[in-house]
Backbone as a ProteinNet text record, in pm:
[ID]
protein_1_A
[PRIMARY]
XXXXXXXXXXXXXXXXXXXXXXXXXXXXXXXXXXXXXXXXXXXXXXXXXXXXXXXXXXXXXXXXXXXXXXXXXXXXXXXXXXXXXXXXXXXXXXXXXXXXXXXXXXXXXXXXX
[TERTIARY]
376.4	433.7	367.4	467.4	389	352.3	215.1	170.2	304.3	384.5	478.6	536.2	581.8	652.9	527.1	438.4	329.8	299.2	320.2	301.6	450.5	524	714.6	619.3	603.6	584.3	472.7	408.1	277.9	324.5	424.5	456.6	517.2	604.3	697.2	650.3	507.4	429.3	307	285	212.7	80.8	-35	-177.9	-284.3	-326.5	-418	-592.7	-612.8	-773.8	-819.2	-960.3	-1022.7	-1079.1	-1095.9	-1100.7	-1292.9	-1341.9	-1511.2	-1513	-1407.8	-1420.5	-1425.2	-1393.4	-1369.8	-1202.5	-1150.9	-1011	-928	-857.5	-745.9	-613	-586.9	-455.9	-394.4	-282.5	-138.1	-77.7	-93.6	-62.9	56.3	218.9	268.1	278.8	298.4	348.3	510	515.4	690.5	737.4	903.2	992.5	1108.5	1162.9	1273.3	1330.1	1348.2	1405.6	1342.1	1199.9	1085.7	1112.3	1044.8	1070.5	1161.8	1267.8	1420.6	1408.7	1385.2	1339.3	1224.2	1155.5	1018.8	1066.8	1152.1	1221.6	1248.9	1335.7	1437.1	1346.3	1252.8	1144.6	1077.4	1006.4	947.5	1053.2	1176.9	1240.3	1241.5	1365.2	1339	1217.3	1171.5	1077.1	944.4	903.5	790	782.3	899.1	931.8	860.9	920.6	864.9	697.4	606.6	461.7	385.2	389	307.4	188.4	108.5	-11	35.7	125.5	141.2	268.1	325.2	434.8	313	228.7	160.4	77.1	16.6	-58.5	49.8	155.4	296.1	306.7	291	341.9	250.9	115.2	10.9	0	37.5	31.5	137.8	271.9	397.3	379.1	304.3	311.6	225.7	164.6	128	146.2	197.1	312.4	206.5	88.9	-7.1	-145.4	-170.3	-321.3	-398.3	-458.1	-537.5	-422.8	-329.1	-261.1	-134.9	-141.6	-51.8	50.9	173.2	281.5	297.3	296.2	329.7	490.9	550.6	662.7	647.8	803.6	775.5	810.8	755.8	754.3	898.2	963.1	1101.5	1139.5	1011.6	1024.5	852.5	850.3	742	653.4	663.3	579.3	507.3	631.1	533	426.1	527.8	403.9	270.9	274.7	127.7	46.9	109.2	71.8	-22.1	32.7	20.4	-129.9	-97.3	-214.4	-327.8	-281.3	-439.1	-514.7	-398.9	-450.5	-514.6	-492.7	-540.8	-702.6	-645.4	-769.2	-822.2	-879.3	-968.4	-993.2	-1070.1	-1119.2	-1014.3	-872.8	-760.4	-676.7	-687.6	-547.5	-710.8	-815.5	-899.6	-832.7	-841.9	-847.9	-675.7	-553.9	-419.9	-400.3	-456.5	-451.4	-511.1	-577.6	-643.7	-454.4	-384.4	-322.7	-173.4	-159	-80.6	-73	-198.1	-232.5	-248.7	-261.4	-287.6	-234.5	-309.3	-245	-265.9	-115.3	-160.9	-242.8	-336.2	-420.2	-333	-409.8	-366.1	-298.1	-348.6	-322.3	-167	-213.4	15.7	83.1	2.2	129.4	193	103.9	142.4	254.8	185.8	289.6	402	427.3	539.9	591.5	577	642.9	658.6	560.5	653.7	530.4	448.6	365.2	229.8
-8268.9	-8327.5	-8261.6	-8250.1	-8156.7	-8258.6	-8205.8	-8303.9	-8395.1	-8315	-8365.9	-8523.7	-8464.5	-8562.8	-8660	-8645.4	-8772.4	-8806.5	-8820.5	-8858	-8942.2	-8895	-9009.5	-9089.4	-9037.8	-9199.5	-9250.2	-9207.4	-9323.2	-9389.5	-9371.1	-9415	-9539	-9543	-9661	-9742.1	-9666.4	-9813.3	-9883.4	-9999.8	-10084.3	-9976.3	-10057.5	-9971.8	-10101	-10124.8	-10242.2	-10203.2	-10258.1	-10246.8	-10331.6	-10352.2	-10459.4	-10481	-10509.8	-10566.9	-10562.3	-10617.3	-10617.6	-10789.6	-10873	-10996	-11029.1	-10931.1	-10929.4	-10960.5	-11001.8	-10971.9	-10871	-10907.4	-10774.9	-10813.9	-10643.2	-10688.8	-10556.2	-10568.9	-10515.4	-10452	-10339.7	-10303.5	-10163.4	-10186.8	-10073.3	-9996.6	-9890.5	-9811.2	-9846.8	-9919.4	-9918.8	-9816.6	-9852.6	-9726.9	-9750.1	-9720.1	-9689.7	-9858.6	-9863.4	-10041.8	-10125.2	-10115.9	-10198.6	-10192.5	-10060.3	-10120.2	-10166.5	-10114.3	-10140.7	-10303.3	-10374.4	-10490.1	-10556.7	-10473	-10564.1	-10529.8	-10451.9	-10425.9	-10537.6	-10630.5	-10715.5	-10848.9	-10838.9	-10966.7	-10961.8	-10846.7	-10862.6	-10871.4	-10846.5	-10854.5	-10761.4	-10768.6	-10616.7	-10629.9	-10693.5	-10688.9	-10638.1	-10712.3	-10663.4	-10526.5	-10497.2	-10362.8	-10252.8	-10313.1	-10183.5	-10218.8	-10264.7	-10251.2	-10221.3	-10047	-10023.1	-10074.8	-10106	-10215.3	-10328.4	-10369.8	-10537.7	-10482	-10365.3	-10281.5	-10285.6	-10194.7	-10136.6	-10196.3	-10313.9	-10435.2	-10482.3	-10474.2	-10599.9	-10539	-10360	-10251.3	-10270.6	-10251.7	-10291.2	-10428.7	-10532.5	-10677	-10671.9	-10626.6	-10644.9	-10563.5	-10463.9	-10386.3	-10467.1	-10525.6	-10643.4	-10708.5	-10656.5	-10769.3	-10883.1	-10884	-10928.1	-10953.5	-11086.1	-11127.9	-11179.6	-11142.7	-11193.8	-11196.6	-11126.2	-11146.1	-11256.7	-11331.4	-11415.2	-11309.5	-11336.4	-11262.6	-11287.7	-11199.4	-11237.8	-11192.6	-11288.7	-11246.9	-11168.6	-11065.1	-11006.3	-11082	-11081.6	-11151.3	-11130.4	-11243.1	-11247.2	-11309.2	-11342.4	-11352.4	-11364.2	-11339	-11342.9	-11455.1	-11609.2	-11669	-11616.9	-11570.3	-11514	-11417.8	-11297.3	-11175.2	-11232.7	-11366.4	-11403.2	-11482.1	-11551.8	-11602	-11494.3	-11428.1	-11290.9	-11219.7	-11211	-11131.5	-11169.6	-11339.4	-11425.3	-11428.6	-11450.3	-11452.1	-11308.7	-11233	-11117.6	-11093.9	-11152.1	-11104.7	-10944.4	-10944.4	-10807.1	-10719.6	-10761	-10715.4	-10641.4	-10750.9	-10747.5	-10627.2	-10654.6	-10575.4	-10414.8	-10349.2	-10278.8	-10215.6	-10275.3	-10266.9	-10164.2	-10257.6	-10203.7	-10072.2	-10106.5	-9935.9	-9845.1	-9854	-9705.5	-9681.4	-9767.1	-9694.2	-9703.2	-9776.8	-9753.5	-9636.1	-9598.5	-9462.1	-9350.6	-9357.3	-9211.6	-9073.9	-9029.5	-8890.4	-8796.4	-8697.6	-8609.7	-8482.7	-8445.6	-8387.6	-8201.2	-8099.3	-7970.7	-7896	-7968.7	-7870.6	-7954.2	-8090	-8140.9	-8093.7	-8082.3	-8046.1	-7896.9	-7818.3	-7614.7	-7684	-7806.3	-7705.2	-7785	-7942.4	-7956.4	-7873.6	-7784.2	-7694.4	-7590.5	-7536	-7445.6	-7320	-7332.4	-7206.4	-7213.6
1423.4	1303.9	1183.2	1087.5	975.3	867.6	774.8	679.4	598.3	589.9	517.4	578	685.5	780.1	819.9	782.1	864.9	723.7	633.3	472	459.1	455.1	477.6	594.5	707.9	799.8	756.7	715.5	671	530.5	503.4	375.5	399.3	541.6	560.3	634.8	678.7	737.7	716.7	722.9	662.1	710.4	590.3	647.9	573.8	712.1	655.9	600.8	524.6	485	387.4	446.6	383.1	250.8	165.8	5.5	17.8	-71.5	-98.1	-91.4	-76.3	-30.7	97.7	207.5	329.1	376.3	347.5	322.6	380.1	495.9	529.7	511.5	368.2	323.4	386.6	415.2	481.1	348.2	357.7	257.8	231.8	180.8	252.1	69.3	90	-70.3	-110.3	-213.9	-242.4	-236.1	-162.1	-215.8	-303.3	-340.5	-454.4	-470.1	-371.9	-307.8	-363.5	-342.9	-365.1	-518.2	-574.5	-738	-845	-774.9	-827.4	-805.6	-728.3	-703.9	-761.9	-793.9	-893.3	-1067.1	-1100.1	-1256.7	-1232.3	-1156.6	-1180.5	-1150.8	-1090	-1077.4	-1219.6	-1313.2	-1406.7	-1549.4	-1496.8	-1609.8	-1745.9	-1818.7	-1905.5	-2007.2	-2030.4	-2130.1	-2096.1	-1960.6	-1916.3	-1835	-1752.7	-1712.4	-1820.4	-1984.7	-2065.9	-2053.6	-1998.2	-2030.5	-1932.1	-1922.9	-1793.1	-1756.9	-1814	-1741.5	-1664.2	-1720.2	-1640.7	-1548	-1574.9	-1440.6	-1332.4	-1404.9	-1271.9	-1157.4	-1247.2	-1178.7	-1093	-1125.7	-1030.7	-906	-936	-797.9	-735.8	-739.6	-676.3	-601.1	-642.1	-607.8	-503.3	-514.9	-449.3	-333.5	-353.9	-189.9	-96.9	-123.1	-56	3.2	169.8	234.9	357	354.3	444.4	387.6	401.6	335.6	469.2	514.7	675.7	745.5	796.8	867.1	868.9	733.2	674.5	594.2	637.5	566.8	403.3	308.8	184	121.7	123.1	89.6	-49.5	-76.1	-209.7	-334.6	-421.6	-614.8	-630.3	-649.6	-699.3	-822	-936	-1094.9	-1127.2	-1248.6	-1302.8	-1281.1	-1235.7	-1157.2	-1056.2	-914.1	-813.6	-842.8	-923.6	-964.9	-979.8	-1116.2	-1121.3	-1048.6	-916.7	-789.2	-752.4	-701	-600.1	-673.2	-796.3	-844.9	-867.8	-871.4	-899	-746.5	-663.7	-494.7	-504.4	-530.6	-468.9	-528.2	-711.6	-734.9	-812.8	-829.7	-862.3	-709.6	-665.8	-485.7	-473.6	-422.3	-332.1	-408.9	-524.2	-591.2	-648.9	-645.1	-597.2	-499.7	-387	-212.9	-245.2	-258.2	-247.5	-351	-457	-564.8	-492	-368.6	-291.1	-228.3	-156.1	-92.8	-177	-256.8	-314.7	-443.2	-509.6	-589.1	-521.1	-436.5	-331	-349.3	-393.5	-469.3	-357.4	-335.8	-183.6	-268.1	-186.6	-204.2	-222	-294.2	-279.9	-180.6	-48.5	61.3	88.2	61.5	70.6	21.6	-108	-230.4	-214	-184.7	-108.6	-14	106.7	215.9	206.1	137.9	98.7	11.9	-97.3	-189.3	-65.7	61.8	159.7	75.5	-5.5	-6.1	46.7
[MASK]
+++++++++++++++++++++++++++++++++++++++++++++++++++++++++++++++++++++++++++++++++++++++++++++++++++++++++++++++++

Protein backbone atom coordinates (compact mmCIF):
# COMPACT_ATOMS: atom_id res chain seq x y z
CA UNK A 1 0.00 0.00 0.00
CA UNK A 2 1.43 3.32 -0.90
CA UNK A 3 1.84 6.31 1.67
CA UNK A 4 -0.82 7.84 -0.09
CA UNK A 5 -3.37 5.14 0.08
CA UNK A 6 -2.55 4.34 3.85
CA UNK A 7 -3.08 8.26 4.63
CA UNK A 8 -7.06 8.07 2.77
CA UNK A 9 -7.40 4.85 5.05
CA UNK A 10 -6.15 6.19 8.09
CA UNK A 11 -8.15 9.09 7.45
CA UNK A 12 -11.54 7.14 7.48
CA UNK A 13 -10.68 5.41 10.47
CA UNK A 14 -11.10 6.17 13.91
CA UNK A 15 -7.55 6.42 15.89
CA UNK A 16 -7.78 6.35 19.50
CA UNK A 17 -5.36 8.15 22.05
CA UNK A 18 -5.14 9.19 25.31
CA UNK A 19 -5.47 12.96 26.60
CA UNK A 20 -2.97 14.09 29.87
CA UNK A 21 -6.27 13.33 31.89
CA UNK A 22 -6.05 9.73 31.08
CA UNK A 23 -8.88 9.70 28.83
CA UNK A 24 -9.29 7.60 25.57
CA UNK A 25 -10.78 9.61 22.90
CA UNK A 26 -11.74 7.99 19.43
CA UNK A 27 -10.83 10.24 17.39
CA UNK A 28 -11.53 10.25 13.42
CA UNK A 29 -10.33 13.50 10.99
CA UNK A 30 -13.55 15.12 9.31
CA UNK A 31 -14.31 14.81 5.81
CA UNK A 32 -16.09 17.14 3.55
CA UNK A 33 -19.48 15.58 5.10
CA UNK A 34 -18.36 16.20 8.47
CA UNK A 35 -17.80 19.95 8.00
CA UNK A 36 -20.44 20.75 5.66
CA UNK A 37 -22.31 19.48 8.70
CA UNK A 38 -20.63 21.44 11.49
CA UNK A 39 -21.19 25.04 9.06
CA UNK A 40 -24.74 24.18 9.57
CA UNK A 41 -24.43 23.18 13.42
CA UNK A 42 -22.40 26.53 14.07
CA UNK A 43 -24.46 28.50 11.93
CA UNK A 44 -23.56 31.47 9.54
CA UNK A 45 -22.29 33.76 11.89
CA UNK A 46 -20.03 31.70 13.76
CA UNK A 47 -18.83 29.68 10.65
CA UNK A 48 -17.19 33.26 9.84
CA UNK A 49 -14.82 32.99 13.18
CA UNK A 50 -12.05 30.70 12.68
CA UNK A 51 -11.16 30.22 16.30
CA UNK A 52 -14.49 29.12 17.50
CA UNK A 53 -14.68 27.10 13.62
CA UNK A 54 -11.67 25.50 14.55
CA UNK A 55 -12.22 24.57 18.22
CA UNK A 56 -15.84 22.98 16.87
CA UNK A 57 -13.62 20.70 14.10
CA UNK A 58 -11.54 19.56 16.73
CA UNK A 59 -14.40 18.80 19.31
CA UNK A 60 -16.70 17.13 16.49
CA UNK A 61 -14.19 14.61 15.29
CA UNK A 62 -14.68 13.27 18.41
CA UNK A 63 -16.79 10.30 18.01
CA UNK A 64 -15.60 8.25 21.40
CA UNK A 65 -14.84 9.38 25.04
CA UNK A 66 -13.69 6.02 27.05
CA UNK A 67 -15.24 4.05 24.76
CA UNK A 68 -18.68 5.88 25.16
CA UNK A 69 -19.97 6.90 21.72
CA UNK A 70 -20.25 10.72 21.18
CA UNK A 71 -22.68 11.58 18.88
CA UNK A 72 -21.86 14.59 16.37
CA UNK A 73 -22.86 18.62 17.52
CA UNK A 74 -26.01 19.36 15.72
CA UNK A 75 -26.33 23.31 16.99
CA UNK A 76 -24.33 25.46 18.92
CA UNK A 77 -25.46 23.99 22.38
CA UNK A 78 -23.93 20.59 21.63
CA UNK A 79 -20.66 22.20 20.16
CA UNK A 80 -20.38 23.79 23.71
CA UNK A 81 -21.30 20.45 25.53
CA UNK A 82 -18.68 18.62 23.71
CA UNK A 83 -15.96 21.15 24.24
CA UNK A 84 -16.48 21.70 27.90
CA UNK A 85 -16.47 17.65 28.19
CA UNK A 86 -13.46 17.48 26.48
CA UNK A 87 -11.84 20.19 28.00
CA UNK A 88 -8.36 21.56 27.31
CA UNK A 89 -6.54 17.85 27.75
CA UNK A 90 -9.25 16.23 25.44
CA UNK A 91 -9.60 18.79 22.70
CA UNK A 92 -5.02 18.99 23.11
CA UNK A 93 -5.18 15.14 22.68
CA UNK A 94 -7.76 15.39 19.20
CA UNK A 95 -5.73 18.62 17.52
CA UNK A 96 -2.66 15.97 17.27
CA UNK A 97 -4.78 13.91 14.93
CA UNK A 98 -6.97 16.06 13.61
CA UNK A 99 -3.91 18.89 12.63
CA UNK A 100 -1.67 16.36 11.27
CA UNK A 101 0.27 17.79 8.69
CA UNK A 102 1.75 14.96 6.13
CA UNK A 103 5.14 15.27 6.41
CA UNK A 104 7.70 16.09 3.08
CA UNK A 105 8.20 12.68 2.09
CA UNK A 106 3.91 12.46 1.59
CA UNK A 107 3.69 15.46 0.10
CA UNK A 108 6.70 14.31 -3.02
CA UNK A 109 5.11 11.02 -3.42
CA UNK A 110 1.53 12.09 -3.43
CA UNK A 111 2.58 14.98 -6.02
CA UNK A 112 4.37 11.54 -7.83
CA UNK A 113 8.05 13.30 -7.48
Amino acid sequence: MSRATALIFEAAHPVDITDDEGRVLTVRPPHALDRLRLFKAVGPELAQNPLYLGMALVASAVTALDGVPVPPPTNEHHIEQLVGRLGDAGLRAAATIVDRAPTDGEVREEAGN
